[in-house]
Biopython code that builds the backbone (N, CA, C, O; Angstrom):
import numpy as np
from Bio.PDB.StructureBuilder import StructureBuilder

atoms = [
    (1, "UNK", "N", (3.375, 21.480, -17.622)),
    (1, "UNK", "CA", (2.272, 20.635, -17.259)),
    (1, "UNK", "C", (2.648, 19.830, -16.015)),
    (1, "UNK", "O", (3.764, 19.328, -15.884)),
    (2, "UNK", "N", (1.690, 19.728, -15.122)),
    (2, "UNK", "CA", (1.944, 18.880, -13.575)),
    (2, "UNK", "C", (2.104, 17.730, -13.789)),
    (2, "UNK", "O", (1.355, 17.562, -14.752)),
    (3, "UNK", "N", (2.534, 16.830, -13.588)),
    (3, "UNK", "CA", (2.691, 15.054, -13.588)),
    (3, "UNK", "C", (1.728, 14.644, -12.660)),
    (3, "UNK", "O", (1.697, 15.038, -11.494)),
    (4, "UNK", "N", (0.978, 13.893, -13.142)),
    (4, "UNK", "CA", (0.284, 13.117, -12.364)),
    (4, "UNK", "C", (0.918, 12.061, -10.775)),
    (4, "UNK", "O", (0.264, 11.801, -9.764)),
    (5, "UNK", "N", (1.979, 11.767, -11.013)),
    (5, "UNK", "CA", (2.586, 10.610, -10.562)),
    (5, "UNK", "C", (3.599, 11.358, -9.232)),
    (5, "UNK", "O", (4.706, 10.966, -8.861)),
    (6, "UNK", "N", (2.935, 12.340, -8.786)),
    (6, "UNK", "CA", (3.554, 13.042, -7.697)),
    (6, "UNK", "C", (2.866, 12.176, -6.150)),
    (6, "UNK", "O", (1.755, 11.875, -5.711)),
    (7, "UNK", "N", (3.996, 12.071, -5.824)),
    (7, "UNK", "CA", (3.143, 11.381, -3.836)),
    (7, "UNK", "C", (3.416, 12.142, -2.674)),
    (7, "UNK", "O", (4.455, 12.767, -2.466)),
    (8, "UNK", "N", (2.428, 12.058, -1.923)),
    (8, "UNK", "CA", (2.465, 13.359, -0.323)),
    (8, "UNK", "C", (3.432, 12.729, 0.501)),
    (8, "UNK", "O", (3.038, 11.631, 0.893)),
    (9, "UNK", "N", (4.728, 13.093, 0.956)),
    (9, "UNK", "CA", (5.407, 12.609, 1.881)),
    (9, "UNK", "C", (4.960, 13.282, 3.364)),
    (9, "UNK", "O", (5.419, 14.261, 3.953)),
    (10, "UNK", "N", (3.946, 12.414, 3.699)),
    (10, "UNK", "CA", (3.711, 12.698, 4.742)),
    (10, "UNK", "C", (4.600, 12.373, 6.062)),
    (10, "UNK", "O", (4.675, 13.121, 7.037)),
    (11, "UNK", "N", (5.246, 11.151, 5.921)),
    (11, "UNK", "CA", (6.166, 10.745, 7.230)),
    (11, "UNK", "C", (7.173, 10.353, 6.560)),
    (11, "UNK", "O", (7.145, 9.232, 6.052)),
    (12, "UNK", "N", (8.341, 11.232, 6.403)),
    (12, "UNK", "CA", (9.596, 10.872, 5.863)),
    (12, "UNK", "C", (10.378, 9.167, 5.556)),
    (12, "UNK", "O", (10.890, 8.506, 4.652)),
    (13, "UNK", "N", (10.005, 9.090, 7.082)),
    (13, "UNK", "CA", (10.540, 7.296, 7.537)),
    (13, "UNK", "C", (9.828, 6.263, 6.695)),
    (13, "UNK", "O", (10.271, 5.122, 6.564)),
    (14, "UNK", "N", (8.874, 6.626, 6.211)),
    (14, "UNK", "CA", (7.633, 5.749, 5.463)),
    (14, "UNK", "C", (7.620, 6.537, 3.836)),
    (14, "UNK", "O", (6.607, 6.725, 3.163)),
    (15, "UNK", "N", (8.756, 6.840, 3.532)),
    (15, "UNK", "CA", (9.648, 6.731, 1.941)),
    (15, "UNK", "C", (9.757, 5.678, 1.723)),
    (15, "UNK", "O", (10.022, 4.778, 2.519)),
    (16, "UNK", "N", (9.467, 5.573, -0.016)),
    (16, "UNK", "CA", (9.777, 4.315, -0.645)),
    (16, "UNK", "C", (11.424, 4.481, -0.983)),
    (16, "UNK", "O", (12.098, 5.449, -1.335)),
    (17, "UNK", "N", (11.663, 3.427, -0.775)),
    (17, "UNK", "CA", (12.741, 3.210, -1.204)),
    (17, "UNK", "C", (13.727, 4.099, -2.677)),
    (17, "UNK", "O", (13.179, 4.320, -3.758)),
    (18, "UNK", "N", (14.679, 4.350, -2.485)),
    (18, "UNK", "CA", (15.519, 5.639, -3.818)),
    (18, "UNK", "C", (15.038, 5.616, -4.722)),
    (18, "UNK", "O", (14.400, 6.544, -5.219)),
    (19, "UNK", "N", (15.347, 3.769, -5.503)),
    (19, "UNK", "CA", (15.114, 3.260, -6.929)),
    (19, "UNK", "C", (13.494, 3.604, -6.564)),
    (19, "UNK", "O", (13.321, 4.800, -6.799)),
    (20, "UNK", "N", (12.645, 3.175, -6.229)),
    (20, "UNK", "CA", (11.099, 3.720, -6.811)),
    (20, "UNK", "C", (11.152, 5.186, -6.297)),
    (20, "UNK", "O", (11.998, 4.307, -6.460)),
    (21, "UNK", "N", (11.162, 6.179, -5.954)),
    (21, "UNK", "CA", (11.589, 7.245, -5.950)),
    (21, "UNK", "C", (11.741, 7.873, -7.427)),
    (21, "UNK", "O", (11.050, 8.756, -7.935)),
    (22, "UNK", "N", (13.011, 7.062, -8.069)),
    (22, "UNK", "CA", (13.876, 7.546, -9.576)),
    (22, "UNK", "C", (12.852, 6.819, -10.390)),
    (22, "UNK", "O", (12.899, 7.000, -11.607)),
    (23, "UNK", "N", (11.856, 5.959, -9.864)),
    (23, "UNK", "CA", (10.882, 4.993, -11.270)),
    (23, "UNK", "C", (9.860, 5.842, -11.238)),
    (23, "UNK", "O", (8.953, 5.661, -12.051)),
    (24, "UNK", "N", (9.784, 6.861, -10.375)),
    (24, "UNK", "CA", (8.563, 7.784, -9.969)),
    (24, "UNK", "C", (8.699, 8.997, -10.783)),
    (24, "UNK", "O", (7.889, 9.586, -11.499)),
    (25, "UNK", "N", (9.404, 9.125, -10.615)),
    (25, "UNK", "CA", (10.363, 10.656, -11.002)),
    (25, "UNK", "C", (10.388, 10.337, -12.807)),
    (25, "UNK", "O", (10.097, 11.088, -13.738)),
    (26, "UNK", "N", (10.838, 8.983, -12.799)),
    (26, "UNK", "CA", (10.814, 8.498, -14.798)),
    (26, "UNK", "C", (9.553, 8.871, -15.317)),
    (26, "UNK", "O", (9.232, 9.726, -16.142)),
    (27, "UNK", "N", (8.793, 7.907, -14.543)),
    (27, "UNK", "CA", (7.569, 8.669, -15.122)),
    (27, "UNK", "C", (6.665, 9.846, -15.139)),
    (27, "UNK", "O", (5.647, 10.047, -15.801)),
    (28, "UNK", "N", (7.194, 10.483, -14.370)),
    (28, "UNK", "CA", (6.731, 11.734, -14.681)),
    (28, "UNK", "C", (7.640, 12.758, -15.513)),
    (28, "UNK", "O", (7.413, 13.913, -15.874)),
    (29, "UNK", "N", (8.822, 11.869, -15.700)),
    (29, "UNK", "CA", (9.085, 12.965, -17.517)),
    (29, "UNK", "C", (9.080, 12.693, -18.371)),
    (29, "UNK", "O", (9.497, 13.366, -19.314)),
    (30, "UNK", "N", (8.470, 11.261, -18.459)),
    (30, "UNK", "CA", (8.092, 10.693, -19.139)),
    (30, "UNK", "C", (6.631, 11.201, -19.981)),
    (30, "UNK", "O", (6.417, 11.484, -21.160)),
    (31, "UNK", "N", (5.906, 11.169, -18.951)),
    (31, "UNK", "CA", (4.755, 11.922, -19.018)),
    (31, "UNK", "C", (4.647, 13.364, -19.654)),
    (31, "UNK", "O", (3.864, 13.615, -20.570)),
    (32, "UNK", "N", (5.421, 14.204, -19.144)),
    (32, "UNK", "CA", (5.597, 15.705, -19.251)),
    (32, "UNK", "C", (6.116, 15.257, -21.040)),
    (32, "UNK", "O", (5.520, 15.263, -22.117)),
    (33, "UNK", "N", (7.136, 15.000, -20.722)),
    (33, "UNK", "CA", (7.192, 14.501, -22.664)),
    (33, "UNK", "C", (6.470, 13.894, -23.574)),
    (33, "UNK", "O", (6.649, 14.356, -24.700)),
    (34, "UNK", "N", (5.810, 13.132, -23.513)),
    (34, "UNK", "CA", (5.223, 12.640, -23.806)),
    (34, "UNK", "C", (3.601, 13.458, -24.368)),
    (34, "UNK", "O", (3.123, 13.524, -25.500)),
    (35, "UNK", "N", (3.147, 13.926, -23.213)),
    (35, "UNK", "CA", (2.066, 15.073, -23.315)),
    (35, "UNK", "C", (2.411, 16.666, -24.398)),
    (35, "UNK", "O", (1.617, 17.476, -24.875)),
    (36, "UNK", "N", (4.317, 16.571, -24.479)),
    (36, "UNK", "CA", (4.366, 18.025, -25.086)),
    (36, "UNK", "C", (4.270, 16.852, -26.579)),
    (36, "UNK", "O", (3.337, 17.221, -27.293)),
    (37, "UNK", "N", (4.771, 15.980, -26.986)),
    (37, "UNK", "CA", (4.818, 15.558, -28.101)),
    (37, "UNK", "C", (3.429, 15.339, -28.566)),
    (37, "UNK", "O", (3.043, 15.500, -29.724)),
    (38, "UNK", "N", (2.765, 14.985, -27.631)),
    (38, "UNK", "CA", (1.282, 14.850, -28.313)),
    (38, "UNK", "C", (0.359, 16.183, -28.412)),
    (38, "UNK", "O", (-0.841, 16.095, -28.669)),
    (39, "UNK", "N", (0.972, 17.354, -28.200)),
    (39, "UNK", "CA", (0.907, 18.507, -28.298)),
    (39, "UNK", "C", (1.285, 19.374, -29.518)),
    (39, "UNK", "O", (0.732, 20.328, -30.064)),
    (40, "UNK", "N", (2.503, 18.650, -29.762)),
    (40, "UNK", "CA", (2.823, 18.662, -31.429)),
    (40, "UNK", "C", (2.438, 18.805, -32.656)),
    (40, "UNK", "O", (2.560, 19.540, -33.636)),
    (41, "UNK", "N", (1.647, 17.330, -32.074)),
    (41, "UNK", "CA", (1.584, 16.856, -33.657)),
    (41, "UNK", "C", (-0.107, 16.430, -33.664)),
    (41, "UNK", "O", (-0.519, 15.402, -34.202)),
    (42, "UNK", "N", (-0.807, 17.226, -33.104)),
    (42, "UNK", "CA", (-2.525, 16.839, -32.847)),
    (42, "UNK", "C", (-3.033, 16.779, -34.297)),
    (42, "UNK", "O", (-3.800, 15.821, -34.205)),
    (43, "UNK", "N", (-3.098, 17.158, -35.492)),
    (43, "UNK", "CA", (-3.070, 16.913, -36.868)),
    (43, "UNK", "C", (-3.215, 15.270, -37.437)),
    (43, "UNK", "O", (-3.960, 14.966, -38.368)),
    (44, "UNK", "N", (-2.436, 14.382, -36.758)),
    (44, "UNK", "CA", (-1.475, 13.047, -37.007)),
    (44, "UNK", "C", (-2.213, 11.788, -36.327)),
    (44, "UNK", "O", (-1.593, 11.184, -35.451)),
    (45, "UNK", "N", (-3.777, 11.272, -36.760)),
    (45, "UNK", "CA", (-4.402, 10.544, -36.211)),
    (45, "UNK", "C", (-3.901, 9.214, -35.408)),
    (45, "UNK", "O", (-4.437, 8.676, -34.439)),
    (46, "UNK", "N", (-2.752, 8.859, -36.077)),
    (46, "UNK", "CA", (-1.912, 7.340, -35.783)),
    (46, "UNK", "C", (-0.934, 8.148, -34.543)),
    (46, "UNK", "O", (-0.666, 7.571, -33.489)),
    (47, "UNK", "N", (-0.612, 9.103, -34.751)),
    (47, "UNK", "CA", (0.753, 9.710, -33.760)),
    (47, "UNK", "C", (-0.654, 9.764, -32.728)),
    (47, "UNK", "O", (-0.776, 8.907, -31.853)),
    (48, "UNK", "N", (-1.451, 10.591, -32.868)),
    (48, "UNK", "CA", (-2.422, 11.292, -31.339)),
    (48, "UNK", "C", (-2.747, 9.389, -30.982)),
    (48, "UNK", "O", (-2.446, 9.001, -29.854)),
    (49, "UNK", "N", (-3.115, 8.751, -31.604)),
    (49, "UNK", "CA", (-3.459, 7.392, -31.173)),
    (49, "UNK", "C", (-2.462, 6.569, -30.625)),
    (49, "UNK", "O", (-2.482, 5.943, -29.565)),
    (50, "UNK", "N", (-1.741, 6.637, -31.332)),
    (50, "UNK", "CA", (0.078, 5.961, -30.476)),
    (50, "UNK", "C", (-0.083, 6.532, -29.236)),
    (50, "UNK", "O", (-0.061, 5.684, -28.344)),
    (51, "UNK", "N", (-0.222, 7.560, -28.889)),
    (51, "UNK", "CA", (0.432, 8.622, -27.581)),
    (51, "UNK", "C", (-0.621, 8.288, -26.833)),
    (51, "UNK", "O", (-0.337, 8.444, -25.645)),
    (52, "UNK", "N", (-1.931, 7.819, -27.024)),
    (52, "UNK", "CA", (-2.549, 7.873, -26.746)),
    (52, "UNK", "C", (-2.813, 6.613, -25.249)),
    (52, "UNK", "O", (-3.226, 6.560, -24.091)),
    (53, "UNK", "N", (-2.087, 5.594, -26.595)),
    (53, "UNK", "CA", (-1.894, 4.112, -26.315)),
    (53, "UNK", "C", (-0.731, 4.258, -25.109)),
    (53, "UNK", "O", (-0.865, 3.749, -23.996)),
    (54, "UNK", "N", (0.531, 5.111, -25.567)),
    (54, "UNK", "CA", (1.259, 4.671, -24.460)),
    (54, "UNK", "C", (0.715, 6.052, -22.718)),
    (54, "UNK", "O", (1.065, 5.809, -21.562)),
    (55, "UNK", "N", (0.115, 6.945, -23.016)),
    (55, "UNK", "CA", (-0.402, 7.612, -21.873)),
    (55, "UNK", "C", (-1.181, 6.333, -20.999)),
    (55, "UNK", "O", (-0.823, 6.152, -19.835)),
    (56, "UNK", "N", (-1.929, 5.722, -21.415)),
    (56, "UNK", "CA", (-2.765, 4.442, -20.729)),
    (56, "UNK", "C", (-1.778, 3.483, -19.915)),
    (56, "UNK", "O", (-1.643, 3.068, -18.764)),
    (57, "UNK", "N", (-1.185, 3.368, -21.120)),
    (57, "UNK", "CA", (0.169, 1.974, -20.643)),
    (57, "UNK", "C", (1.078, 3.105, -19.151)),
    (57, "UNK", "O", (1.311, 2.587, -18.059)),
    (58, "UNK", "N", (1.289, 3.958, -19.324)),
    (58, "UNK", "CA", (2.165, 4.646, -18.475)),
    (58, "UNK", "C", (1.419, 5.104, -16.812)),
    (58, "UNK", "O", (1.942, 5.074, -15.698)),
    (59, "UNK", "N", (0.200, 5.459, -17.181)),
    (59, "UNK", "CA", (-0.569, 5.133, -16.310)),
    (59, "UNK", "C", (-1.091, 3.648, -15.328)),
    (59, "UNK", "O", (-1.259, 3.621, -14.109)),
    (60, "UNK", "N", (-1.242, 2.655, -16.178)),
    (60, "UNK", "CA", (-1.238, 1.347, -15.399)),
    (60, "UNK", "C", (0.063, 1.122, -15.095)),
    (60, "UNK", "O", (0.009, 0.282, -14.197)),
    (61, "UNK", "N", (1.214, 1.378, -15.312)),
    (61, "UNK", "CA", (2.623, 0.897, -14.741)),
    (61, "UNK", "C", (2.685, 1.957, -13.869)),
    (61, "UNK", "O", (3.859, 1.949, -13.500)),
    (62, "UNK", "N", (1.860, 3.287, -13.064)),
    (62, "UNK", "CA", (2.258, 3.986, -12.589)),
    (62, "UNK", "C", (1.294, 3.426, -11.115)),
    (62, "UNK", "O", (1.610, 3.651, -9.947)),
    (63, "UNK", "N", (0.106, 2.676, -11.579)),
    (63, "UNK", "CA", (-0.197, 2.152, -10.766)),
    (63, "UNK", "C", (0.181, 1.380, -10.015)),
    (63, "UNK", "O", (0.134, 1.339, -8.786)),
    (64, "UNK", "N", (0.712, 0.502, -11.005)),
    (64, "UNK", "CA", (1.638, -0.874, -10.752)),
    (64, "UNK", "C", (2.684, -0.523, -9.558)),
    (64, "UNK", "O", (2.789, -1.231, -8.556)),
    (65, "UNK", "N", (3.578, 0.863, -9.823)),
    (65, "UNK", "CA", (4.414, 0.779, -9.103)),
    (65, "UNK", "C", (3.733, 1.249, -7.366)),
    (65, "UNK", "O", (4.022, 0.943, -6.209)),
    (66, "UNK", "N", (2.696, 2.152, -8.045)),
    (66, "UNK", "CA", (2.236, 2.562, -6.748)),
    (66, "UNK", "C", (1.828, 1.832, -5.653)),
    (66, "UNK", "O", (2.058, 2.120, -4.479)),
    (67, "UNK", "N", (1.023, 0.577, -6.195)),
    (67, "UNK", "CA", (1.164, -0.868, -4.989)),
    (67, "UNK", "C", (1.898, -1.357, -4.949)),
    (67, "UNK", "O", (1.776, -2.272, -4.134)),
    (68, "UNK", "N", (3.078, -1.319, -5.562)),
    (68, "UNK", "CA", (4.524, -2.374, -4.762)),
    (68, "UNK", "C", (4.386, -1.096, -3.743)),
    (68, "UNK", "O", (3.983, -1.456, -2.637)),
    (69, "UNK", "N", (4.618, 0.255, -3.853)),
    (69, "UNK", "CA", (5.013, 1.064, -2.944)),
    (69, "UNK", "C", (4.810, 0.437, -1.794)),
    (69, "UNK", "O", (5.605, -0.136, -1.050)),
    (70, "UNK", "N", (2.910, 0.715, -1.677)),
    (70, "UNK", "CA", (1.977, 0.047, -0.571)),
    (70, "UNK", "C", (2.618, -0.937, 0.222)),
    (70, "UNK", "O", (2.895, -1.047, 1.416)),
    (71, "UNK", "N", (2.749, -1.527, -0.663)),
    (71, "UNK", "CA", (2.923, -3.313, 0.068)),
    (71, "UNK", "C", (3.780, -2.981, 0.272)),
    (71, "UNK", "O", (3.545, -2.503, 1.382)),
    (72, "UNK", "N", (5.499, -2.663, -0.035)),
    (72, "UNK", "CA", (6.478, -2.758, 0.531)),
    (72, "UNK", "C", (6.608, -1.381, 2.272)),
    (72, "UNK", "O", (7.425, -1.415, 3.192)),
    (73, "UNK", "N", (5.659, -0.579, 2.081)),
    (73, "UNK", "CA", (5.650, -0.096, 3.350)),
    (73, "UNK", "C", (4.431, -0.497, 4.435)),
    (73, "UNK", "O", (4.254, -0.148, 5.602)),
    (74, "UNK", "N", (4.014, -0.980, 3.950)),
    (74, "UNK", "CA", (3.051, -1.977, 5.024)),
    (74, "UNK", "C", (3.841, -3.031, 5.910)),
    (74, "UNK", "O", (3.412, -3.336, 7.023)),
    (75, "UNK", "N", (4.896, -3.529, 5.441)),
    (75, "UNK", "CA", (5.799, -4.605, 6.237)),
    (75, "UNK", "C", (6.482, -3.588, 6.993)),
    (75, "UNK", "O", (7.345, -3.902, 7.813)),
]
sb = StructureBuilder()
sb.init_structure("model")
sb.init_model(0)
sb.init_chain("A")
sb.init_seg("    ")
for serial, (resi, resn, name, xyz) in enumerate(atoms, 1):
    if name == "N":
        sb.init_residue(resn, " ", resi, " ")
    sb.init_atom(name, np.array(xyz, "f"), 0.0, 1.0, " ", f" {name:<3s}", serial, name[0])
structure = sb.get_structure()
C-alpha cells in the first residue's frame, strides 16, 4: 500500500531538514502498518475503531509536520 505522507523534491537545496525527513519516513510505516493491521482484524468493531482513531491522529500530526516543513523553508 502507498503512504500517503510522500513529498515532491522538487529543488534538492529546499529539503527539509534529515530529522523531518526520518519523522516523514516514521510515518509512513507507520501508516503502511497500521493499514495491514486494520486489514487483519476487520471482524473486531473496537480494533477497526481504535485504528481508526489513530489513522486520523496520524494524519493531523502528518500535517502538523508538514507546516513546520513550510515555515522552516520559507526563511
Amino acid at each position: 500500500m502507498q503512504s500517503p505522507f510522500d513529498f515532491v523534491h522538487l529543488d534538492p537545496s529546499c529539503d527539509p531538514p534529515e530529522g523531518y525527513v526520518a519523522a516523514f519516513e516514521l510515518l509512513a510505516a507507520f501508516w503502511c502498518e497500521l493499514r495491514a493491521f486494520r486489514s487483519a482484524c476487520p471482524q473486531d468493531a473496537f480494533l477497526a475503531g481504535f485504528t481508526a482513531h489513530l489513522e486520523t491522529q496520524l494524519v493531523a500530526d502528518a500535517l502538523v509536520l508538514a507546516i513546520q516543513v513550510e515555515l522552516l523553508s520559507a526563511h
